[in-house]
C-alpha positions as CSV (number, residue, x, y, z in Angstrom):
1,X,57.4,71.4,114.2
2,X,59.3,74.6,113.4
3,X,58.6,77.7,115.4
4,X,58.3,80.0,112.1
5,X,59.8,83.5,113.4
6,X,58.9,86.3,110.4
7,X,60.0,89.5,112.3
8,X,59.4,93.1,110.7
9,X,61.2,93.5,107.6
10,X,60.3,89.3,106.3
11,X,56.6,90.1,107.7
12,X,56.4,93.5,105.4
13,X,58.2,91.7,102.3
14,X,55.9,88.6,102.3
15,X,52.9,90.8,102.6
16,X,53.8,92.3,99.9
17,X,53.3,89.5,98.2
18,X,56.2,89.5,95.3
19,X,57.5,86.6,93.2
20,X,61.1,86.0,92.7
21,X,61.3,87.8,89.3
22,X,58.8,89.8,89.7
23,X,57.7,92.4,92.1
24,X,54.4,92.8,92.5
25,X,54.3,95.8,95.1
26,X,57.1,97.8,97.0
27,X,56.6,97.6,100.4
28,X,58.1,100.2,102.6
29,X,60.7,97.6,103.9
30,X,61.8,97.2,100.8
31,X,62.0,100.3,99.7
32,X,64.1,101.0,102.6
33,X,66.8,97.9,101.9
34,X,66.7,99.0,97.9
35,X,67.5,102.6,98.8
36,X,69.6,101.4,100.9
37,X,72.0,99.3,98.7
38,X,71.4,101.1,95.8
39,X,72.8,104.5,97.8
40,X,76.1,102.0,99.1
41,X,76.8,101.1,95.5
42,X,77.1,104.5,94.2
43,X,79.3,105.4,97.6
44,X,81.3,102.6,96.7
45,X,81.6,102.8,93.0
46,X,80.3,99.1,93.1
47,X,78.6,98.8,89.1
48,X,76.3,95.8,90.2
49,X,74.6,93.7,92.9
50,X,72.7,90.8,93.8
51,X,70.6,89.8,96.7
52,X,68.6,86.8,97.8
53,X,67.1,86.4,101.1
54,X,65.1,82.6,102.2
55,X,63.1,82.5,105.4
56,X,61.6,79.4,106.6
57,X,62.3,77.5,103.2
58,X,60.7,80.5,101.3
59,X,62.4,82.6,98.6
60,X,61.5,85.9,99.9
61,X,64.2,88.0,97.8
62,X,65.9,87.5,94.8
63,X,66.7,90.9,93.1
64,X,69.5,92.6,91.5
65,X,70.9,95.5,91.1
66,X,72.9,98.1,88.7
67,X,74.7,97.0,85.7
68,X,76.8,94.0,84.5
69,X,79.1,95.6,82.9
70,X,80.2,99.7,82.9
71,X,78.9,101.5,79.7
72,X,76.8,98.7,78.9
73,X,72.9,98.7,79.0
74,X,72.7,94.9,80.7
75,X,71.1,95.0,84.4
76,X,71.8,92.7,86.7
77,X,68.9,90.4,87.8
78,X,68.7,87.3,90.5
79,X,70.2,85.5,87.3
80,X,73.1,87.1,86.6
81,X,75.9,84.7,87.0
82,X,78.7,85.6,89.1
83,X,81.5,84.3,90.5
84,X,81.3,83.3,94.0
85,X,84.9,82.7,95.2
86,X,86.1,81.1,98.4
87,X,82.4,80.9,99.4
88,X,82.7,77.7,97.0
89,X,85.0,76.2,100.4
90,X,81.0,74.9,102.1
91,X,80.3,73.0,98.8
92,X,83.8,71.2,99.1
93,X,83.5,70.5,102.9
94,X,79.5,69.4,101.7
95,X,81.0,66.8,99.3
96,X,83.5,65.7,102.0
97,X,80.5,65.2,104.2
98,X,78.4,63.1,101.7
99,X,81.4,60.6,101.4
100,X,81.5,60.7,105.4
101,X,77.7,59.4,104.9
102,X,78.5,56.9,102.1
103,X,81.1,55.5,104.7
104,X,84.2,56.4,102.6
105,X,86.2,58.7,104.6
106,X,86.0,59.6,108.0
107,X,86.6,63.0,109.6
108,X,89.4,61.8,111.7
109,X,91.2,59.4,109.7
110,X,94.7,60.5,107.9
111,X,94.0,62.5,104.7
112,X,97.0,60.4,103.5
113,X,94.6,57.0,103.7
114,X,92.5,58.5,101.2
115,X,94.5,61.0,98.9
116,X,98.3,58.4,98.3
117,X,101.0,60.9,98.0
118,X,99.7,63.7,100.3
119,X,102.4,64.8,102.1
120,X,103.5,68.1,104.2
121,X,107.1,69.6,105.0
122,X,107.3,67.4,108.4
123,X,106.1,63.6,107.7
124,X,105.3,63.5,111.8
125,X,102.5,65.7,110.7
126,X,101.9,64.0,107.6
127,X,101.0,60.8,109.2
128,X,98.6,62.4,111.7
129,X,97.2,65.0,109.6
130,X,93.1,64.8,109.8
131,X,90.2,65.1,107.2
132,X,89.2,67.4,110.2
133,X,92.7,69.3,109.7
134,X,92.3,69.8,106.4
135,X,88.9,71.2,106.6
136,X,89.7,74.0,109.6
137,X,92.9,76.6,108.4
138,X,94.8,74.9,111.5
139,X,97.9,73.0,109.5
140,X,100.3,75.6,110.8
141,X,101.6,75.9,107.5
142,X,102.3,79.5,105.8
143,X,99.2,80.1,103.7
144,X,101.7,80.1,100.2
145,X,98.8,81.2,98.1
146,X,101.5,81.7,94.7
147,X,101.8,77.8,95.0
148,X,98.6,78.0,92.3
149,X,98.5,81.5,91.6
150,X,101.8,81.9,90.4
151,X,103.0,78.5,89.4
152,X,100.7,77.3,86.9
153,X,100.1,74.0,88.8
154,X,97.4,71.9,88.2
155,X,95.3,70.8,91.3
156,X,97.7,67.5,91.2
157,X,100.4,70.0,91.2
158,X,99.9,71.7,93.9
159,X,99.0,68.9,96.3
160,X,102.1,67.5,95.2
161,X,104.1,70.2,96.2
162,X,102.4,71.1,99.5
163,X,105.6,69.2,101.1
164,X,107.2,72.3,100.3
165,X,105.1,74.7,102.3
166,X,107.2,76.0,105.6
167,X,105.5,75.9,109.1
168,X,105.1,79.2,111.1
169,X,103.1,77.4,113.4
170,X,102.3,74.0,115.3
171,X,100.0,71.7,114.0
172,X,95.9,73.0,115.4
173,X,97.9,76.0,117.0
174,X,97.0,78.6,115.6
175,X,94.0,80.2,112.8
176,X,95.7,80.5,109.3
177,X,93.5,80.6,106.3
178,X,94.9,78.4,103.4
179,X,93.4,77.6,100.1
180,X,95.8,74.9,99.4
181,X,94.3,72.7,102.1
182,X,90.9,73.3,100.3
183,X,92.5,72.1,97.2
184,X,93.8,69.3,98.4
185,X,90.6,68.4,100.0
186,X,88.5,68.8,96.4
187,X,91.6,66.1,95.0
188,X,90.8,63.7,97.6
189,X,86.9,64.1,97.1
190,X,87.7,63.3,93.4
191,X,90.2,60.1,94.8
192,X,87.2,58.5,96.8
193,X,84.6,58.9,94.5
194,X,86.7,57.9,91.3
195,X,85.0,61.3,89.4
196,X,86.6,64.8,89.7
197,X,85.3,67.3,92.2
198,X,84.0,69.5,89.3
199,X,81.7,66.1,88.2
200,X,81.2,65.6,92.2
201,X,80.1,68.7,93.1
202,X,77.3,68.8,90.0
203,X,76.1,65.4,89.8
204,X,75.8,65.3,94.4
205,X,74.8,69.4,94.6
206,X,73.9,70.9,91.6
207,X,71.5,68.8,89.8
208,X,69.8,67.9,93.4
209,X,68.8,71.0,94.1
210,X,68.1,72.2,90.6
211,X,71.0,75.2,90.8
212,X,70.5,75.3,86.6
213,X,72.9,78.3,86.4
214,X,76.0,77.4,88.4
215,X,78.9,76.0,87.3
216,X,82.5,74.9,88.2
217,X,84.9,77.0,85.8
218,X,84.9,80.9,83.9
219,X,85.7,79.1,80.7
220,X,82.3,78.6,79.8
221,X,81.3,82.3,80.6
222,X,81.7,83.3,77.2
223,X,78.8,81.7,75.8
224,X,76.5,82.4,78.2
225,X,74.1,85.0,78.6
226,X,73.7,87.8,81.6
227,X,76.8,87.4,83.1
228,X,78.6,89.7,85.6
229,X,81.8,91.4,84.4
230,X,84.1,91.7,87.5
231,X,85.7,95.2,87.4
232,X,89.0,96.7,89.2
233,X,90.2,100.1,89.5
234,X,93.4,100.5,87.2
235,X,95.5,103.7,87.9
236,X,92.3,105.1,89.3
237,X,89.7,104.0,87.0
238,X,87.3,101.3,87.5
239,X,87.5,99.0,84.1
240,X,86.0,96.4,83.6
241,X,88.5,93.1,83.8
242,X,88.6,89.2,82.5
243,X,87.1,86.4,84.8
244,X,90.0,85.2,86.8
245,X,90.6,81.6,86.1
246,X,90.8,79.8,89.3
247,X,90.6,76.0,87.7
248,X,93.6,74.6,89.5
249,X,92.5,76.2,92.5
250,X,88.4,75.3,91.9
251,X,88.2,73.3,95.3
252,X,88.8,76.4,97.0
253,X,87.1,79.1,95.0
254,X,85.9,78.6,91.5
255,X,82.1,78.4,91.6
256,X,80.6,80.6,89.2
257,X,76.5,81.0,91.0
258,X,73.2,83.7,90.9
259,X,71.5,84.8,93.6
260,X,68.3,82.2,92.8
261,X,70.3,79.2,92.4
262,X,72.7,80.1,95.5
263,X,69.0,80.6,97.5
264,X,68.3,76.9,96.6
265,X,71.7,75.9,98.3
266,X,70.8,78.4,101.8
267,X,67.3,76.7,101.6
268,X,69.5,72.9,102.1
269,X,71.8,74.1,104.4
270,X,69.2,75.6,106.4
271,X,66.8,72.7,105.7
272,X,69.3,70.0,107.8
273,X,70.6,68.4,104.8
274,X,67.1,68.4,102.9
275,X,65.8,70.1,100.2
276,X,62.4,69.8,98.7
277,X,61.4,66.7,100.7
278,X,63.8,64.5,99.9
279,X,67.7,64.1,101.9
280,X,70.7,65.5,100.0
281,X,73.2,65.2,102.9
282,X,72.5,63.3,106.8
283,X,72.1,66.2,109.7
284,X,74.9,64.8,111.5
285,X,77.2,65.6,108.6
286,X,75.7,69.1,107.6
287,X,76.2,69.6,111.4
288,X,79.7,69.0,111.6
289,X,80.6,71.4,108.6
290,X,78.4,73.9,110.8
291,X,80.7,73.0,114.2
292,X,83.6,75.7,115.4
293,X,87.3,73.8,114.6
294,X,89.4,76.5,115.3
295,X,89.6,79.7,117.3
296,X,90.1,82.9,115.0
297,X,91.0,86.2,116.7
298,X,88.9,88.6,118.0
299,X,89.3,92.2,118.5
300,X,87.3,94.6,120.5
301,X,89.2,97.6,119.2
302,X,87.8,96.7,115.8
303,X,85.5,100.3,114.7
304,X,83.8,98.5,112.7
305,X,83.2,94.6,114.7
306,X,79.8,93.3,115.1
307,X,78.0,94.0,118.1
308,X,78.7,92.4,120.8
309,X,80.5,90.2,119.3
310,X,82.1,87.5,121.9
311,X,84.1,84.6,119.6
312,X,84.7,84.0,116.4
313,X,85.7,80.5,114.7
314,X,86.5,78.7,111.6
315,X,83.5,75.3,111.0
316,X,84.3,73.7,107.7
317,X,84.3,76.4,105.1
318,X,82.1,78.8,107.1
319,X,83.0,81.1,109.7
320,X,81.0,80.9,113.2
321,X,80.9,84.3,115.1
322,X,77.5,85.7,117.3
323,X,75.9,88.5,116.1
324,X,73.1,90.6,118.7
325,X,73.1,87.2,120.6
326,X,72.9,85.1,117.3
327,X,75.1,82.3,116.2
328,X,76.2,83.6,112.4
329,X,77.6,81.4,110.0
330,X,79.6,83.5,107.3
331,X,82.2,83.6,104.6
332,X,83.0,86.2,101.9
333,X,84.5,85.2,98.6
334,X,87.2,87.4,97.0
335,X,89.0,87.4,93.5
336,X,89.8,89.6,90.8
337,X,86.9,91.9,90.3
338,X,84.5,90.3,92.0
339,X,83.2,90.0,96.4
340,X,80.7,87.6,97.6
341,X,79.0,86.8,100.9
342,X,76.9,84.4,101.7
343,X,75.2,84.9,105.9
344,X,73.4,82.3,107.8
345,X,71.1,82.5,111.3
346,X,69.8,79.2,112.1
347,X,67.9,79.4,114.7
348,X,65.8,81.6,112.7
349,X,66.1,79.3,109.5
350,X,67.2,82.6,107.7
351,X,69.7,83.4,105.4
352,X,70.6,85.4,102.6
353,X,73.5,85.6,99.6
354,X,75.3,88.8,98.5
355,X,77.0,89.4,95.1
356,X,79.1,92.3,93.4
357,X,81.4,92.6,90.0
358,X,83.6,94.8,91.8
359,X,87.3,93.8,93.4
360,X,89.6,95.9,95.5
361,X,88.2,98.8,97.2
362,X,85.2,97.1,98.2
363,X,84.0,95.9,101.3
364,X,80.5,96.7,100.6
365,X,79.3,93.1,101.2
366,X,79.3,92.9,104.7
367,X,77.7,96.3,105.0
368,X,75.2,95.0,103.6
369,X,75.1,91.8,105.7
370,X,75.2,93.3,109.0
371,X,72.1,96.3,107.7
372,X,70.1,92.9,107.3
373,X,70.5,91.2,109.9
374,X,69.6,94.4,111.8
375,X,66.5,94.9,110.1
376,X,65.7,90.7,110.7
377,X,66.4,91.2,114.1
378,X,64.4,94.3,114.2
379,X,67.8,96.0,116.0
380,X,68.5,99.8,115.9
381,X,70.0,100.8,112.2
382,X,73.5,101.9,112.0
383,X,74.9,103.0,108.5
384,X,77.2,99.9,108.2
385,X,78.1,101.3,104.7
386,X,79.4,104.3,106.1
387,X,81.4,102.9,108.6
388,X,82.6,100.7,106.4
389,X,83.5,103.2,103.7
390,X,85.3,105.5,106.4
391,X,87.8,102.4,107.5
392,X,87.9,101.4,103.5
393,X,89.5,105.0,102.9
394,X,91.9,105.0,106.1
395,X,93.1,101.6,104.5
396,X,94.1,103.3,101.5
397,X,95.8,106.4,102.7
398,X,97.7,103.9,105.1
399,X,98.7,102.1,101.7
400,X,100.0,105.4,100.1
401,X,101.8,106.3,103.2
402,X,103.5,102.9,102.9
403,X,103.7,103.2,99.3
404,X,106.1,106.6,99.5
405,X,108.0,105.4,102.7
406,X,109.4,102.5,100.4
407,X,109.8,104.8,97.9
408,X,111.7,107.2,100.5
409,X,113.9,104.1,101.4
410,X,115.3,103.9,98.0
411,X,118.5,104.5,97.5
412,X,119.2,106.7,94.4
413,X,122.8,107.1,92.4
414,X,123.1,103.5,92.5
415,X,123.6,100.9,90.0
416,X,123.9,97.1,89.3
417,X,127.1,95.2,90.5
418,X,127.6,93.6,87.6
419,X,126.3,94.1,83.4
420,X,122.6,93.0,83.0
421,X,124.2,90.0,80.9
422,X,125.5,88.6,84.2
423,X,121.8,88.6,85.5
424,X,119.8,86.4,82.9
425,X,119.6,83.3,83.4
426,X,117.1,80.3,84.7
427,X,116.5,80.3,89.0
428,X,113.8,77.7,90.5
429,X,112.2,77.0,93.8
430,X,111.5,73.5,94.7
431,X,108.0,74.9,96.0
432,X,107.4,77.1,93.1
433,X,109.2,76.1,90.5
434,X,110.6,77.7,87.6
435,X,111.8,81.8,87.3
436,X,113.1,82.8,84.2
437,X,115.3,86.4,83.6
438,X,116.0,87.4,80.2
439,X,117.5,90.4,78.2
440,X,115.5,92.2,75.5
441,X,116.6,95.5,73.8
442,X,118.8,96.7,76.9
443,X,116.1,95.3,79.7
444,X,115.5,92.8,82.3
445,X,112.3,90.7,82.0
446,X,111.5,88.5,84.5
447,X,108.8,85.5,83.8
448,X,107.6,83.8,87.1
449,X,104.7,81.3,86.4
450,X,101.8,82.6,83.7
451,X,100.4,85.6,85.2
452,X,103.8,86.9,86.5
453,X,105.4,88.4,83.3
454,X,107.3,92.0,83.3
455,X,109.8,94.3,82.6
456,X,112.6,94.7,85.5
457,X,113.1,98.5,86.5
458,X,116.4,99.3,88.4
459,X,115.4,100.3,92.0
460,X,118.9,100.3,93.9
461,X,121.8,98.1,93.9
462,X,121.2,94.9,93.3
463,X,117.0,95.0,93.4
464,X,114.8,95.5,90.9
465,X,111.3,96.6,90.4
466,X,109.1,94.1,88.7
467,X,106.6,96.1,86.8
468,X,104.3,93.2,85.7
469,X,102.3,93.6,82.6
470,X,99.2,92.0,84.1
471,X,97.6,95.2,85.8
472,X,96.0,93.3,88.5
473,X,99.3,92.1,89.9
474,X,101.4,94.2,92.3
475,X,104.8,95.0,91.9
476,X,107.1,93.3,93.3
477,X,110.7,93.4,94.1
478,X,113.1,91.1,93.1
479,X,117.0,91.2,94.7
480,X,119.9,89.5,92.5
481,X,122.6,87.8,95.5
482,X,125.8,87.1,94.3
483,X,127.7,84.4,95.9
484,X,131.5,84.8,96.8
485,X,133.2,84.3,93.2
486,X,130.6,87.6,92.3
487,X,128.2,85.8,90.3
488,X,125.0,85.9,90.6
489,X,123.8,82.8,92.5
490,X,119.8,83.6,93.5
491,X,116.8,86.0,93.6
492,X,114.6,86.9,96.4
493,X,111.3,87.7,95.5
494,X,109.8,90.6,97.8
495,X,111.5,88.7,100.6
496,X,109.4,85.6,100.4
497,X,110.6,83.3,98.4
498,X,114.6,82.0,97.2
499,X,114.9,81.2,93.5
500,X,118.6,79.9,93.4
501,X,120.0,79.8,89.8
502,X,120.4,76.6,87.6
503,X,122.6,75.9,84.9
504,X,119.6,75.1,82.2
505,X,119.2,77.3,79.5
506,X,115.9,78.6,78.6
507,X,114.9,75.7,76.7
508,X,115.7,73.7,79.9
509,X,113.3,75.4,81.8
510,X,110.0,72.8,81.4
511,X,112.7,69.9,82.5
512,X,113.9,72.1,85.3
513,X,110.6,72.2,86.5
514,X,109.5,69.0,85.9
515,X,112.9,67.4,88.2
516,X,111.2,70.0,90.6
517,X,108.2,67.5,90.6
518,X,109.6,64.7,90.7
519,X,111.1,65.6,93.7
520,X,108.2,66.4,95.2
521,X,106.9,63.2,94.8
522,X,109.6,61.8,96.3
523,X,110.3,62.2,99.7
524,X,109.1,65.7,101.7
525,X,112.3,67.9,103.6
526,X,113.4,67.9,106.8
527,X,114.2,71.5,106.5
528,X,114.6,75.0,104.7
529,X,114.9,74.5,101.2
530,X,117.6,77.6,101.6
């Protein structure tokens, strides 16, 4: 039988005997956390919050705080929906697991025996590429996040073009977080189990554990009720912004989840595999998503690291790290307008689920971890918020100071080589397919996948500013090369990526991209695409 370990702050909240919805008495403990977050969400300018702490297979916390949405009268509650991001990654790695259960794929076979056509820039490392690999941000590969974020891929898409993905590193060599692989994974879920992850993930999680308010897509946000807005600071004013749609990239980050629901999910994960009596997933399996894969960097110089912390390591969608002689199991979720955390401690069958409708500028989630863990592990307090808050600020003076040393680097009086005519034209990337320049009223406009749309400032010579019209989207800079006739042969965009020009016109474009994936079904390079 399990030792049950309640230490101060769980002893004081379950004595205070609340339901989920309904408090029926503040006890000093909770007072304390309340005041607590609620102070860290005005420092932070975060407009809501959501908290839910389980101990021993109890619900002990579901609460929310502050608003859904600025200027609007709706609080957040433990059934606000938001969305949860990359902490989405454990539900994938789960659904992996069950199909290592049913006998249908195992952990160290070749991804390519159970997903036909999965293939990476180097077949050597095709052909030995793990399940395992797949699961632990150890392919080596450059983490090319615009392969669905700026391409408008489908998921088939983007494992399709995965070949094109350079290595910076060998294969298990080194930590390097990649959302593709996480995509990829979801696609091969959906190829052993003949239904797609979204249908996988509710039919094998959801419904089992009776998460009622979670879902697989924003689309369906609209019509439903209490739902938190995500909001971003645009030219210094937090607004409140759309739900990014992350469909093509759902594998890796698309959950939409409340705090109550997202307690019924700690409760399995903490429960071996079990919820309510009856076995979701085997131990063995919820163990190995649970299990250090691959060593992530640890630095003691950090102002604001964990205590004492020794190592740090990526499981299978969870990060491992100690914490005050702990073993934590972590991992934050961030898209537009929205952060997420989700914290386990095991050995003390305790964990807890953090959500906010705030994006950039906020780091307030793992403040809020680390002040309850301390108050679990009955440790001295710190003001985690502050801390945090203090680094949060240097971050953003160090982004200023880079911000006007590029603009100190540009060089003024100068002007394109050649008339903006000569510029226009259609450029693709095997990788990321199709980049369009056009000519409207005197201007450049540059169109690279859906959310990449904008008008094309002159910055010097032959670079140009993209000011995209999408305000969560940086600017980038693009850089015409002319080749040795003097006509313009490519673009590099913000030095990571070489569009070189085709001869299609812009109703070509949609075939231009579609030879791009043919091509990628065939076979994968041997080497730079440029």
């Amino acid at each position: 039988m399990k030792t049950v370990r309640v230490l101060p702050l769980l002893f004081s909240i379950l004595s205070g005997a609340f339901g989920i919805s309904n408090v029926q008495g503040q006890t000093p403990a909770l007072d304390k956390l309340s005041s607590y977050v609620e102070k860290a969400m005005r420092d932070w300018e975060v407009p809501g919050v959501a908290i839910s702490i389980v101990n021993e297979d109890a619900v002990i916390l579901a609460k929310g705080y502050g608003v859904t949405e600025l200027g609007k009268p709706g609080r957040v509650d433990e059934n606000t929906i938001f969305s949860i991001a990359s902490v989405t990654k454990a539900f994938t790695s789960a659904s992996v697991g069950m199909l290592v259960d049913a006998g249908k794929v195992e952990w160290d076979e070749p991804v390519v025996k159970y997903l036909p056509g999965f293939a990476l820039y180097d077949p050597r490392v095709t052909a030995e590429f793990t399940v395992r690999d797949l699961l632990s941000h150890h392919s080596g590969l450059e983490r090319g996040d615009w392969l669905w974020s700026g391409t408008g891929y489908d998921r088939d898409g983007v494992v399709a073009h995965l070949r094109y993905l350079r290595p910076i590193a060998g294969l298990r060599a080194a930590y390097g977080y990649s959302n593709n692989m996480y995509i990829a994974a979801g696609q091969m879920v959906a190829a052993v189990s003949k239904m797609t992850w979204d249908d996988f993930v509710k039919s094998r999680i959801f419904v089992p554990l009776g998460m009622t308010r979670s879902g697989t897509t924003v689309r369906v946000l609209p019509g439903m009720d209490n739902v938190a807005i995500p909001h971003e600071p645009i030219a210094g004013v937090l607004k409140p912004v759309s739900h990014g749609n992350l469909d093509n990239e759902a594998p890796g980050g698309a959950i939409t989840s409340t705090v109550s629901d997202m307690a019924r999910w700690i409760r399995f994960q903490l429960g071996d595999g079990t919820f309510e009596g009856k076995r979701i997933m085997s131990a063995a399996s919820l163990e190995e998503t649970h299990t250090p894969q691959t060593i992530m960097p640890v630095s003691s110089s950090d102002p604001v690291s964990e205590p004492g912390k020794h190592f740090s390591a990526y499981c299978f969608g969870w990060q491992a790290l100690d914490y005050r002689g702990c073993k934590l199991l972590t991992h934050t979720g961030a898209y537009d307008g929205i952060r997420s955390e989700i914290a386990l401690v095991p050995e003390h069958h305790f964990g807890f689920m953090i959500l906010t409708n705030r994006g950039r500028g906020n780091t307030l989630t793992t403040p809020i971890r680390n002040y309850i863990l301390d108050l679990m592990l009955d440790a001295s307090g710190r003001d985690w918020s502050a801390d945090f808050l203090k680094q949060a600020r240097i971050a953003e003076e160090r982004a200023a100071a880079d911000a006007k040393r590029l603009e100190a680097a540009r060089v003024t009086g100068t002007s394109p080589s050649l008339p903006l005519e000569a510029y226009v034209g259609t450029y693709s990337e095997d990788g990321f397919g199709v980049a369009q320049i056009t000519l409207k009223a005197g201007k450049l406009y540059a169109r690279l996948g859906p959310r990449n749309e904008g008008e094309l400032e002159h910055w010097h010579y032959n670079t140009f500013r993209a000011n995209w019209q999408d305000p969560l989207r940086a600017h980038s800079l693009i850089t015409f090369s002319l080749n040795s006739a003097g006509k313009v042969d490519a673009i590099d965009v913000q030095g990571l990526r070489v569009y070189r020009r085709t001869i299609a016109t812009m109703p070509q474009a949609a075939a231009v991209l579609l030879a791009g994936r043919s091509r990628a079904k065939a076979t994968a390079p041997h080497g730079p695409n440029f």
